[in-house]
RODO-2510 file (C-alpha; in nm, 4 decimals, decimal comma):
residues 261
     n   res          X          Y          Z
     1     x    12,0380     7,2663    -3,9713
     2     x    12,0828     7,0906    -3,6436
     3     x    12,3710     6,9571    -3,4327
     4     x    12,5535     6,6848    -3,4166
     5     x    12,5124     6,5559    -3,8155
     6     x    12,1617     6,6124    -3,8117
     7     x    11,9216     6,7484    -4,0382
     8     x    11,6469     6,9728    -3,8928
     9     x    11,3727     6,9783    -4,2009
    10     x    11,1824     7,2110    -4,0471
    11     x    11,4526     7,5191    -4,0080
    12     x    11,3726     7,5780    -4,4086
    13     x    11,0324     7,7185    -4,2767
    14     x    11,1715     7,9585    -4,0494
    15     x    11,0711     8,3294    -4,1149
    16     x    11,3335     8,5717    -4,0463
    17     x    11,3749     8,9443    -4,0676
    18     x    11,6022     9,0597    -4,3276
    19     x    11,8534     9,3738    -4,3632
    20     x    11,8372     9,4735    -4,0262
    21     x    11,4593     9,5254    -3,9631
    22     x    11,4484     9,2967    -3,6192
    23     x    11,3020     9,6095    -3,4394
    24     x    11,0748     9,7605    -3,6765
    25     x    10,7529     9,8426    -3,5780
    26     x    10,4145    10,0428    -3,5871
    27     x    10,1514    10,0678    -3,3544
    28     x    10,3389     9,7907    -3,0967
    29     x    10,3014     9,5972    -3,4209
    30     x    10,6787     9,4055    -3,5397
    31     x    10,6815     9,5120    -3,8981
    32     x    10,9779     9,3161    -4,0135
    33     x    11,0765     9,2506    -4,3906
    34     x    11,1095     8,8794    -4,3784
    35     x    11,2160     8,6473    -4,6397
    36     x    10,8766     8,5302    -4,6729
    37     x    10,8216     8,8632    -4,7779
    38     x    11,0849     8,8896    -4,9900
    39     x    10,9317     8,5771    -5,1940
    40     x    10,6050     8,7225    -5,1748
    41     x    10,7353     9,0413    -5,3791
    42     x    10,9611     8,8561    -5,5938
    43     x    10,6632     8,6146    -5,7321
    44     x    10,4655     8,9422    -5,7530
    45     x    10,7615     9,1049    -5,9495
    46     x    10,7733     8,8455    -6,2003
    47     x    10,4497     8,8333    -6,2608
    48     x    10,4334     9,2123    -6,3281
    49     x    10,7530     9,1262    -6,5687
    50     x    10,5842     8,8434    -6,7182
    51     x    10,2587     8,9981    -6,8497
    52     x    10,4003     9,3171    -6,9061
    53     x    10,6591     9,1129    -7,1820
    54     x    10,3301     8,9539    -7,3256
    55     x    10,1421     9,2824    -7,3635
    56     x    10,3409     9,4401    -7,7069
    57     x    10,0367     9,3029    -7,9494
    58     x    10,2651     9,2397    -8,2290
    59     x    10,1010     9,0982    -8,5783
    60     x    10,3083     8,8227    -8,5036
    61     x    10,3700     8,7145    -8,1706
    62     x    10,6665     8,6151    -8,0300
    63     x    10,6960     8,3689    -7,7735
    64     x    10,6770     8,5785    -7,4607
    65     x    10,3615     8,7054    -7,5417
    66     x    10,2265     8,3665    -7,6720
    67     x    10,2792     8,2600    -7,3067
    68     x    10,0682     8,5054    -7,1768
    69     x     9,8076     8,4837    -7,4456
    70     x     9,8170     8,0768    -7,3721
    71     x     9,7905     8,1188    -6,9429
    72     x     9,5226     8,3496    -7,0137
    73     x     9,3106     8,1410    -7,2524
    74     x     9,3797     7,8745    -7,0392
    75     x     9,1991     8,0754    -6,7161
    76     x     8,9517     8,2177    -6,9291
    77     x     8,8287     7,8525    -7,0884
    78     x     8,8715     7,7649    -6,6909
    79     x     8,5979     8,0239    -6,5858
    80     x     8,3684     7,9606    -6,8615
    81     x     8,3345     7,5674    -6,8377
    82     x     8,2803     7,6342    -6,4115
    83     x     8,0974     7,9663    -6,3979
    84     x     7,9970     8,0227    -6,7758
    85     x     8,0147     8,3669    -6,9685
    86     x     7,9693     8,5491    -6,6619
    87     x     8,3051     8,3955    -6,5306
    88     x     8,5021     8,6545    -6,7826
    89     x     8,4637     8,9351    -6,5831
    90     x     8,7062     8,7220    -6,3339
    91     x     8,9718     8,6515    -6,5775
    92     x     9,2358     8,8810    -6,4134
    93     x     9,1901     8,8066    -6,0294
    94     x     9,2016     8,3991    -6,1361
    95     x     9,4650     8,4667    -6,3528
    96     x     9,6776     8,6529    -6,0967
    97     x     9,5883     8,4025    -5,8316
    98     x     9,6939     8,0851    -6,0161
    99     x    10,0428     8,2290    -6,1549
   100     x    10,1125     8,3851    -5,8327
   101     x    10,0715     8,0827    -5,6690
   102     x    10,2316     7,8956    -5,9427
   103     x    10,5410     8,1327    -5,9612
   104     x    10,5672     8,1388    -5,5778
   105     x    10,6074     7,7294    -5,5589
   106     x    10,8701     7,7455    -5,8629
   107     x    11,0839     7,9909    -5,6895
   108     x    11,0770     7,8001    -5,3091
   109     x    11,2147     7,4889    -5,5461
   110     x    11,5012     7,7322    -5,7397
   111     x    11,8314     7,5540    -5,6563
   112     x    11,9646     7,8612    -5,5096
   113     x    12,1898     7,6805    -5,2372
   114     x    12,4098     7,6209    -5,4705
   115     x    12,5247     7,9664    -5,4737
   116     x    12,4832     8,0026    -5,0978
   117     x    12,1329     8,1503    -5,0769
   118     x    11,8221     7,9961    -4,9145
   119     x    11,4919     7,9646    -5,0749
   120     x    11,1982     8,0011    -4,9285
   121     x    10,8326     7,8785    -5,0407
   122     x    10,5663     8,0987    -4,8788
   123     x    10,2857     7,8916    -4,9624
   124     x    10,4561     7,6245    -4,7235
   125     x    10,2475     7,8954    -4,4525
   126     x     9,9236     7,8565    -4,3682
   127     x     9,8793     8,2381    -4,2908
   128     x     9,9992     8,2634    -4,6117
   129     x     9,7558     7,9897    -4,7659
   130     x     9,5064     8,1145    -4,5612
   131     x     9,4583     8,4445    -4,6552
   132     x     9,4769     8,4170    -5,0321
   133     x     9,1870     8,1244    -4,9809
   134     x     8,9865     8,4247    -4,7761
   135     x     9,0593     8,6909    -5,0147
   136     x     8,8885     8,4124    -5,2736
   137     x     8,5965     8,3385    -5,0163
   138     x     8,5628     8,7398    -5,0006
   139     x     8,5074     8,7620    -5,3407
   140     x     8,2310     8,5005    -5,3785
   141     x     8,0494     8,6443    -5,0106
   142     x     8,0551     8,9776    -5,2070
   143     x     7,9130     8,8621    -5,5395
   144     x     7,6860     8,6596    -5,3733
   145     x     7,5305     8,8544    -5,1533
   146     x     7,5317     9,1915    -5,4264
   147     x     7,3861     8,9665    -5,6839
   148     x     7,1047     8,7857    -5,4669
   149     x     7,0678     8,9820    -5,1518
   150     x     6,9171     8,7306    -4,8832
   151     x     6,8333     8,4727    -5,1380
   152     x     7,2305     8,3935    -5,1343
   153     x     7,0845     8,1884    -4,8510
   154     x     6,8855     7,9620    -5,0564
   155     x     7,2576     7,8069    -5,2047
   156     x     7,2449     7,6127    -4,8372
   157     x     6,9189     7,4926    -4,9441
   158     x     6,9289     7,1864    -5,2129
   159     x     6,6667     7,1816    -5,4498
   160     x     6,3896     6,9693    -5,3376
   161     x     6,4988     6,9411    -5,0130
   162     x     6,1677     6,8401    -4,7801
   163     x     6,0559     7,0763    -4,5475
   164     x     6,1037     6,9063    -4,3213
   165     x     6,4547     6,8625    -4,3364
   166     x     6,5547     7,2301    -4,4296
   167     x     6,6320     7,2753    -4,0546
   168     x     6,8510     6,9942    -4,0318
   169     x     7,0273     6,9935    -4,3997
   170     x     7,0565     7,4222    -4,3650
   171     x     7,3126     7,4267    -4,0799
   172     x     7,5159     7,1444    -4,2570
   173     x     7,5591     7,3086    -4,5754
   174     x     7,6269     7,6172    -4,4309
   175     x     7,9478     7,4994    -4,1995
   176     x     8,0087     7,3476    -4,5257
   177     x     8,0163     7,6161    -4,7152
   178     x     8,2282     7,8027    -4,4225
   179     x     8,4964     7,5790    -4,3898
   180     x     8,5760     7,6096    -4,7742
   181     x     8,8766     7,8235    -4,7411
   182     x     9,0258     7,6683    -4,4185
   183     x     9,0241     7,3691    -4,6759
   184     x     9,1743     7,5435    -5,0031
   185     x     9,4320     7,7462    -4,7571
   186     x     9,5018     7,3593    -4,6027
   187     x     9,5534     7,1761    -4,8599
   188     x     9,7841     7,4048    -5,1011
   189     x    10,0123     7,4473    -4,8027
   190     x    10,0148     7,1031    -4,6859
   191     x    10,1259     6,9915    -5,0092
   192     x    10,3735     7,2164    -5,0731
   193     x    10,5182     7,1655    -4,6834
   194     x    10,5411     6,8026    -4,7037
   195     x    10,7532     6,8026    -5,0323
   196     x    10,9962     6,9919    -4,8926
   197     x    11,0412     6,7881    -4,5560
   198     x    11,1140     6,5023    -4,7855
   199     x    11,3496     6,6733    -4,9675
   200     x    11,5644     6,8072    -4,6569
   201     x    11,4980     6,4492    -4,5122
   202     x    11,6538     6,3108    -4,8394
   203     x    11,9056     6,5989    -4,7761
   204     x    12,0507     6,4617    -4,4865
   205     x    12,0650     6,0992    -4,5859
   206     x    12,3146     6,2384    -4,8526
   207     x    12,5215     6,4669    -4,6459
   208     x    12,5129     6,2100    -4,3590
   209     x    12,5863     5,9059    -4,5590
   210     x    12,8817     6,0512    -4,7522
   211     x    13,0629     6,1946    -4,3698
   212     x    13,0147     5,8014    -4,2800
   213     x    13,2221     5,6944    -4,5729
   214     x    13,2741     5,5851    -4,8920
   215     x    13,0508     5,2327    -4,8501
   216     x    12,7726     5,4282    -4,7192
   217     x    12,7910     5,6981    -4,9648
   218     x    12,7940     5,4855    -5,2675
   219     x    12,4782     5,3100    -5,1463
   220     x    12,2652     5,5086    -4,9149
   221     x    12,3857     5,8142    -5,0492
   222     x    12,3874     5,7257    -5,4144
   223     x    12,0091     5,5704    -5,3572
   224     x    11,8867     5,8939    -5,1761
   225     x    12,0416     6,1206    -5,4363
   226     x    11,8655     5,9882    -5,6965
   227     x    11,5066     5,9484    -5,5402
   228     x    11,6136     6,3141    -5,4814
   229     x    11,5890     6,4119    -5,8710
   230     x    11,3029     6,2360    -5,8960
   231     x    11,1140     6,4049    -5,5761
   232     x    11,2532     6,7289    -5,7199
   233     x    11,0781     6,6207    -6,0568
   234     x    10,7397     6,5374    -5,8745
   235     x    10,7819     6,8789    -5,6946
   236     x    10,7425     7,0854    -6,0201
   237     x    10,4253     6,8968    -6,1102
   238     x    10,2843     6,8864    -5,7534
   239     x    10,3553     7,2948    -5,7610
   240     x    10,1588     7,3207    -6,1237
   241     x     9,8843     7,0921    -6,0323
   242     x     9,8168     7,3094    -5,6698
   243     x     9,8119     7,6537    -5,8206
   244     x     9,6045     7,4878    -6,1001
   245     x     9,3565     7,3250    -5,8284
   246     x     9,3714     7,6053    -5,6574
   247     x     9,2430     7,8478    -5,8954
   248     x     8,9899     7,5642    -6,0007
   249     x     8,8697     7,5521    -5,6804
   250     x     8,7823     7,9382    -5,6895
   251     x     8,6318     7,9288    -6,0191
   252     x     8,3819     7,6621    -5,8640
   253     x     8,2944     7,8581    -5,5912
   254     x     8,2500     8,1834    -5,7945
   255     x     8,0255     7,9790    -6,0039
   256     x     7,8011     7,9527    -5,6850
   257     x     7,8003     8,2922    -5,6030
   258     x     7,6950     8,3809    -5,9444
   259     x     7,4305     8,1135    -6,0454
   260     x     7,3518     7,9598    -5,6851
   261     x     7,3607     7,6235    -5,8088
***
């Protein structure tokens, strides 16, 4: 929040160290327990909570653990169709990655300020971003390169590709192939970043237009309230579709560590 009436959209990205840990450090290193963090281990607790719930096996399942049983066939028949039968074996990192990141969006768009808290949505960070798309990249380096030694190399090689031209196309596919997660880091955190500056944006035209009066706040106010709800709405789907794309994304690039396509 600003001065003066204003709305700063970018103060809801702020890290800050909670319960006192300003100072902490190890190694000259500031080891602060931010509320980034904080969201970070609360998406990881419910996660833990959630498959835990869906693990009883009952006869009949209840609804809990048909969840699970649906968001895992739902990763598994993600892997298969991208990577084939050798994509099983990657069920639980793709799993964990896309309800992570799923359960980490739906918490930043919790209407906690209601109750005076503030959210916080980590994966509107690129360091965050960034190092779950290199942790991905990491795993399909290490497959690669354990499954096909130095022929991993031949991936940056098309089929058919002219002799020729191998000097030319190599280099291109390989700064292709490294800028991969720079791009999967970029674009789940740009997404999730720019729906929430709208939604402070929208924010302010509310709070703003109802201190100006009744006449604005029945129009502007009104107007921005509602496009509000529906933002809000599109938020929800934009966090499904990211985490989805996201672990998509991963499953495609798996697929070329394990079948060099």
């Amino acid at each position: 929040m600003a001065e003066s009436g204003k709305i700063d959209p970018m103060h809801q990205f702020a890290i800050e160290p909670l319960f006192g840990t300003d100072h902490l450090s190890i190694g000259g290193f500031n080891i602060a327990f931010t509320n980034s963090a904080l969201y970070m281990v609360a998406a990881a607790v419910v996660l833990w909570i959630f498959v835990v719930g869906g693990m009883k096996r009952e006869l009949v399942p209840g609804r809990w653990q048909m969840a699970v049983e649906y968001m895992t066939g739902f990763i598994k028949s993600l892997l298969i169709a991208n990577v084939g039968e050798g994509g099983k074996k990657y069920i639980p990192y793709v799993f964990s990655l896309f309800m992570f990141i799923l359960l980490a969006n739906l918490l930043g768009l919790l209407p906690l300020g209601l109750v005076g808290l503030h959210p916080f949505t980590f994966t509107s960070h690129f360091t965050a971003t960034g190092v779950l798309a290199i942790m991905s990249f990491s795993i399909v380096l290490a497959v690669g390169f354990y499954k096909h030694g130095l022929h991993f190399f031949s991936l940056f090689v098309p089929h058919g590709t002219p002799l020729p031209m191998i000097p030319v196309i190599f280099p291109i596919e390989l700064i292709s192939f490294m800028v991969r997660p720079f791009s999967l880091g970029l674009r789940l955190f740009v997404a999730m970043t720019a729906g929430h500056v709208l939604l402070k944006v929208l924010a302010g035209f509310v709070i703003n237009a109802s201190n100006a009066g009744v006449g604005y706040g029945l129009t502007v106010g009104s107007a921005s309230f509602i496009l509000m709800i529906g933002i809000s709405a599109l938020e929800v789907l934009v966090a499904v579709i990211q985490a989805y794309v996201f672990a998509l994304l991963t499953s495609v690039y798996i697929n070329d560590a394990e079948n060099l396509h």
